[in-house]
N, C-alpha and C positions, 0 to 999 in steps of 0.2 A: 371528506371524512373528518369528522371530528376530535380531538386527541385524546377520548375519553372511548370513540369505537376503535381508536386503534390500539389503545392498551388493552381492551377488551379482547381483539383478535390475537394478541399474541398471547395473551391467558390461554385464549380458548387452544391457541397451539406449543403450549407448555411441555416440555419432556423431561420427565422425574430426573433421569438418569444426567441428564445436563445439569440439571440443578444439583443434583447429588455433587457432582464433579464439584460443581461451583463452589461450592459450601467446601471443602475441601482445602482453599487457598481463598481466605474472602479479599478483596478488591476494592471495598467501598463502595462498591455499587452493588445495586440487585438484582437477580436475573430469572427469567424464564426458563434459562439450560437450554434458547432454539440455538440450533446451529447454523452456521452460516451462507449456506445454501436454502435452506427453507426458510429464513430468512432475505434474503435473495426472491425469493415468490413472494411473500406476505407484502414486502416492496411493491413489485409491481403491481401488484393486484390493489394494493393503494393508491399508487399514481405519482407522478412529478405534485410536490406541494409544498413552497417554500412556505410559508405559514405556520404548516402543519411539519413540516420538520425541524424548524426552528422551538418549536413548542416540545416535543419530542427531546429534542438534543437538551432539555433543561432537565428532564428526568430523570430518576435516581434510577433507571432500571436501565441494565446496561443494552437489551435488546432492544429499548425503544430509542436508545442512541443511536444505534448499527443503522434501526431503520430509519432515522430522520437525516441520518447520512445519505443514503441509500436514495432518498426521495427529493432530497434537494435537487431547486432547480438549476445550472450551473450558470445559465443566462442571466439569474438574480442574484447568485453569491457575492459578494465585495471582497476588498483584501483587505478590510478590515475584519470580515466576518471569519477570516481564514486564519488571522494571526491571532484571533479572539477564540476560536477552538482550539487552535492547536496547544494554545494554555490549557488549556481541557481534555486532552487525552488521556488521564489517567495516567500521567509518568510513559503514554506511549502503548499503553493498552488498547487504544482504540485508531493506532496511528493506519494498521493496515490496510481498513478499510477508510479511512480519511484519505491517505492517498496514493493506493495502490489497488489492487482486487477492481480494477474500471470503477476506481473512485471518480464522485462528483466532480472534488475539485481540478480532475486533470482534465474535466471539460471543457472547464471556465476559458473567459479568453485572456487571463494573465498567469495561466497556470505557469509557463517556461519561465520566465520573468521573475514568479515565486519562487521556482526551484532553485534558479539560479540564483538569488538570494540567499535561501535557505542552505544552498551546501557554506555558504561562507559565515555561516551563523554560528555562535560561540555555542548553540542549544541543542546537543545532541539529538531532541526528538523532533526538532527541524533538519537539522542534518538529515536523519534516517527518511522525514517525509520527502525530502529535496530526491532523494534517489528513489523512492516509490514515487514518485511522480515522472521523474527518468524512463523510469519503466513502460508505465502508462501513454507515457508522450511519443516515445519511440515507435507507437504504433503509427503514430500520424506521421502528416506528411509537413513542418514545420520549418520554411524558411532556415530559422536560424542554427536550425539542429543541422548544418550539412555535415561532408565529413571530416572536414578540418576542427571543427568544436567538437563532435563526438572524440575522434581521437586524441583529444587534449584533456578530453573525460578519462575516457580509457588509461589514459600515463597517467593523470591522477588518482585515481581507484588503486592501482597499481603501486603507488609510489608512495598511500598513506594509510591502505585499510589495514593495516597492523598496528597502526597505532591507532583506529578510532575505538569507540563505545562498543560493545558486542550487538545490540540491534542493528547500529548504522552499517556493523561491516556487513550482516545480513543482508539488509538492503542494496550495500554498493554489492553484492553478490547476485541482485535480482536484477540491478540496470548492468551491469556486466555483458548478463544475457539474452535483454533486450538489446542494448549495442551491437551485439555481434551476431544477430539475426537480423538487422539491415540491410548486409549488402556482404560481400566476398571481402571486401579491404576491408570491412572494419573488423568481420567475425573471424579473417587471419591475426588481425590486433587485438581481438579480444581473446580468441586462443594462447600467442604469445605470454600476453597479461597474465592470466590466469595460470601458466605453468611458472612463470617466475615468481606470481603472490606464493603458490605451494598452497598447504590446509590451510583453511579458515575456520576455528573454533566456535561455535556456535554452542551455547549450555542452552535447551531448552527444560532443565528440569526434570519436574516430573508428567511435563505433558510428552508424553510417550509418542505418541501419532504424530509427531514432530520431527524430523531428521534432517539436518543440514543438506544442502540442495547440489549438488553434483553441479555446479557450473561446466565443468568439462564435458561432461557426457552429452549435458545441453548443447551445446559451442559446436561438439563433432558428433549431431546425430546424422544419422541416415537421410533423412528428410531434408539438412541443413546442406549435407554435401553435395545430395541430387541438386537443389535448389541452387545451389551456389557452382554447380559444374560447369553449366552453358557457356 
């Protein structure tokens, strides 16, 4: 597809009411109003296409960003091309789907490498991608992630998210509880963690359908305990 049918297609799937929203708080960018899940389709229904997402990611509309994210190849990304977006997120507007939400880049095969870069990085919106990549990665099965690094994570998360940026503590909020759905040691240490941090402040504004995330509830669900009983 060409990057002139794929602006097309998300024309064609424009919704007022998003746009409405948009215009509301402008951004710098411009938008369709799709949401993020149809979004998520219009993806796939275009296909893996480094090319064509590279082309995508240079346009001023913010859906055609999501989707040239969305369609990168990860086999083809570089880490040049990773430290060359993340200047580009919009002060971090477009960090969550960069890398988190089974972003691209936690496909790639230097994604750990990056993150663990990026948490020692003076740049808070590398910081925040560093732990949405945590997130992501913790699904896999990665060597270096055993549990002695996880729980050297966990006592860090722990021992600084009050003092970081209010997105990053978000984020260390989301690899929190990928950490502690691994395995029964770590989700006892991520428990732990979590009742010593206390609240974690999150201002989402006036995006309403937003609420700070119960890491707790996640940590000791039903699911987690059956899982972790054996």
């Amino acid at each position: 597809m060409k990057k002139t049918e794929a602006i097309a297609l998300l024309k064609q799937n424009r919704n007022e009411r998003g746009i409405a929203h948009w215009k509301k708080k402008p951004r710098g960018l411009k938008s369709f109003g799709i949401g993020l899940t149809q979004l998520r389709k219009l993806a796939k229904q275009i296909g893996r296409d480094h090319k064509l997402a590279r082309q995508l990611w240079k346009s001023d509309i913010y859906d055609a960003k999501v989707v040239g994210l969305l369609i990168d190849d990860p086999m083809q990304l570089s880490r040049e091309q990773a430290e060359e977006q993340v200047e580009e997120l919009n002060a971090g507007m477009l960090a969550h789907v960069f890398a988190s939400c089974d972003a691209t880049l936690a496909k790639s095969p230097f994604a750990f490498e990056l993150a663990c870069d990026w948490m020692d990085s003076k740049d808070p919106v590398r910081r925040r991608c560093a732990y949405g990549l945590v997130y992501e990665l913790c699904k896999k099965n990665i060597k270096a992630m055993d549990d002695a690094w996880c729980l050297e994570l966990i006592e860090l998360i722990r021992e600084t998210i009050h003092e970081e940026e209010m997105w990053v503590r978000e984020s260390m909020n989301g690899a929190l509880i990928a950490l502690g759905k691994r395995n029964r040691k770590l989700n006892k240490a991520a428990i732990r963690a979590v009742k010593a941090i206390g609240p974690v402040d999150i201002d989402y504004g006036d995006d309403n359908h937003c609420e700070s995330v119960d890491v707790l509830k996640h940590l000791t669900s039903d699911y987690l305990k059956q899982k972790f009983s054996a």
